[in-house]
C-alpha positions in Angstrom: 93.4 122.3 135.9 96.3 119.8 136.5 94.3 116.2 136.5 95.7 113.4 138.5 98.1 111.4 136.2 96.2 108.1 136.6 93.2 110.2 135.2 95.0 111.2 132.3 97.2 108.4 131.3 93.6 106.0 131.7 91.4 108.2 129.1 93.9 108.6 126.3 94.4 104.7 125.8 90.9 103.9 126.0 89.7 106.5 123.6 92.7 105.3 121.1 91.3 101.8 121.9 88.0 102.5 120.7 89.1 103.8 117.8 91.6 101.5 116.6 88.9 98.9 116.9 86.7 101.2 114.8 89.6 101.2 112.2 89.8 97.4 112.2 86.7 96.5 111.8 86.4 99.0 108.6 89.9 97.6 107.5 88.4 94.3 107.9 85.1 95.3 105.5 87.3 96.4 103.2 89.1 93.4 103.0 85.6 91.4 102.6 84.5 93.8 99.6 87.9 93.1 98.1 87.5 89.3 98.5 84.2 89.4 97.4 85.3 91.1 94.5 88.3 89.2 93.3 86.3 86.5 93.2 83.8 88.1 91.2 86.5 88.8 88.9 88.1 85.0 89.0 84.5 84.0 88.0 84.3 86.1 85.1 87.5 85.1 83.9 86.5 81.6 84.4 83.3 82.2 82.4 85.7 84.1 79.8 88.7 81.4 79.4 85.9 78.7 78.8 84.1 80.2 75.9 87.9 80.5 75.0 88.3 77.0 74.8 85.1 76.0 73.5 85.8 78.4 70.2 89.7 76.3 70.1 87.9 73.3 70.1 85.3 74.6 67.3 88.3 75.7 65.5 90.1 72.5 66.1 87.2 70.2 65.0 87.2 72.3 61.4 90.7 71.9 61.1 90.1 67.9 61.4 87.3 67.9 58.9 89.0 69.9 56.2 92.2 67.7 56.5 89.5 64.7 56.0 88.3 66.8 53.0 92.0 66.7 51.5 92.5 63.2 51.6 89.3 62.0 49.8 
C-alpha cells in the first residue's frame, strides 16, 4: 500500500500544476470579458457625455440669440 516517496511527492505537484494552469487561464478569460466590458461601458459613456455637450452647446447658442434679442 505504502508507495515509494518519489512516487508520491511527483503525482501531487503535477496534478496541482495542471490545475492551477486551468485556473489561470479561466482567471485570465475573465479578465478579457471584464476588459471587453469596461470598455463597452467607456464607449457608452463617451457616446452619452457627447450628446451632453452637444445639448450645452444648443442651450448656449439660445442663450446668445436671446441676449441679441434684448439689445435690439
Amino acid at each position: 500500500m505504502l508507495a515509494s516517496p518519489q512516487d508520491s511527492s511527483n503525482a501531487v505537484p503535477s496534478d496541482e500544476g495542471v490545475s492551477l494552469q486551468q485556473q489561470q487561464q479561466q482567471q485570465q478569460k475573465q479578465k478579457q470579458m471584464l476588459k471587453q466590458q469596461q470598455q463597452q461601458q467607456q464607449q457608452q459613456q463617451q457616446e452619452e457625455n457627447e450628446e451632453e455637450v452637444q445639448q450645452q452647446k444648443q442651450k448656449q447658442q439660445k442663450r446668445r440669440h436671446k441676449k441679441t434679442d434684448s439689445n435690439t
